[in-house]
N, C-alpha and C positions, 0 to 999 in steps of 0.2 A: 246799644242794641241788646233786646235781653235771650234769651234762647229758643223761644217762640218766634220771636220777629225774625232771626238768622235763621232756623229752619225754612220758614215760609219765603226768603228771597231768596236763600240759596235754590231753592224745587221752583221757584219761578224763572227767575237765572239759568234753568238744568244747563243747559248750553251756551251759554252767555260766558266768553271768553273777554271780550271789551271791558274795559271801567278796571275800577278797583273796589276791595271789600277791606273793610277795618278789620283789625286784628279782630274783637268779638265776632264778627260775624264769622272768622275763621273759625275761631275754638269753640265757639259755642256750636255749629253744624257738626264739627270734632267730635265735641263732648254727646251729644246728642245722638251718633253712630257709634261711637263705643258703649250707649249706654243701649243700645237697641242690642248690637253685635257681641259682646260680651257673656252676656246671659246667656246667648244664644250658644255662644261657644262652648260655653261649661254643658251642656245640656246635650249638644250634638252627639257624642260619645255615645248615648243612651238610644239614640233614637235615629231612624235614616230619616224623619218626615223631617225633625228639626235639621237635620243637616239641610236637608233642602228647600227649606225655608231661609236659613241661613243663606244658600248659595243667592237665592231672587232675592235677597235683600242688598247682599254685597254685589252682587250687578246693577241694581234699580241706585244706589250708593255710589258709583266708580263715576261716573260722569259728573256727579256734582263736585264730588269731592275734586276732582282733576279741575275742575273748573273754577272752582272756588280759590283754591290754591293759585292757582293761576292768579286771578281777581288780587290774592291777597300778594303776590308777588311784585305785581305792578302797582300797589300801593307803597312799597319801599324801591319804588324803580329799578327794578330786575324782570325782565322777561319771563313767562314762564315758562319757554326751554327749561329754565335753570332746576324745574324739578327733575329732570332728568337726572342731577347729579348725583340724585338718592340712589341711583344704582350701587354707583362704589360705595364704600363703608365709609370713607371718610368723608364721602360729600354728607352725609346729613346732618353732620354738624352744622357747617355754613346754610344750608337749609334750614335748620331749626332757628339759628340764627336771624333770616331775614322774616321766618312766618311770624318768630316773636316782637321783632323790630318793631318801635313806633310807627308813624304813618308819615310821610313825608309833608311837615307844614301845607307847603309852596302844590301849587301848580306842576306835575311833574307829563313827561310825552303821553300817559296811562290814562288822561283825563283830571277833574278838581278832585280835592281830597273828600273822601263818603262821609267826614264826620263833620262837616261844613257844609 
């Protein structure tokens, strides 16, 4: 999946918690909001329009993201409660751990695997 195709399912998916998403599809919608949000952020400082562009960009962002994550969670068979764990400091290690994790072969409770 190349970063164009994971944009366009993740905003189709907005709310679609079911299934799973391949690792790309994760990092690439990743890479794709930090490439929007970034810029945005260096630039806010200067301006309140950009900050407020910036805020409807990171709200119209939160649900997929949440959701996608989600998606990619149930692809290494973990629930996506388990983002919750980013709260502590030490949870996002094992978090970062399962969002990089391959994809589970097999047939896992989450549905078949998305690269098959």
């Amino acid at each position: 999946m190349n970063l164009i195709e994971s944009v366009k399912t993740c905003f189709k998916k907005y709310g679609v918690i079911e299934g799973r998403a391949s690792r790309s599809e994760y990092w690439f919608f990743i890479l794709f909001y930090a490439l929007i949000s970034l810029p945005l952020e260096f630039f806010a400082y200067e301006n309140l329009n950009i900050v407020i562009i910036e805020l409807i960009i990171t709200i119209g962002f939160l649900i997929p993201t949440i959701t996608v994550a989600t998606r990619r969670l149930h692809d290494v068979n973990r629930s996506g409660w388990w983002q919750l764990i980013s709260f502590t400091i030490i949870g996002i290690i094992p978090l970062l751990y399962w969002l990089c994790k391959s994809s589970d072969e097999e047939n896992n409770r989450f549905g078949s695997n998305p690269l098959k």
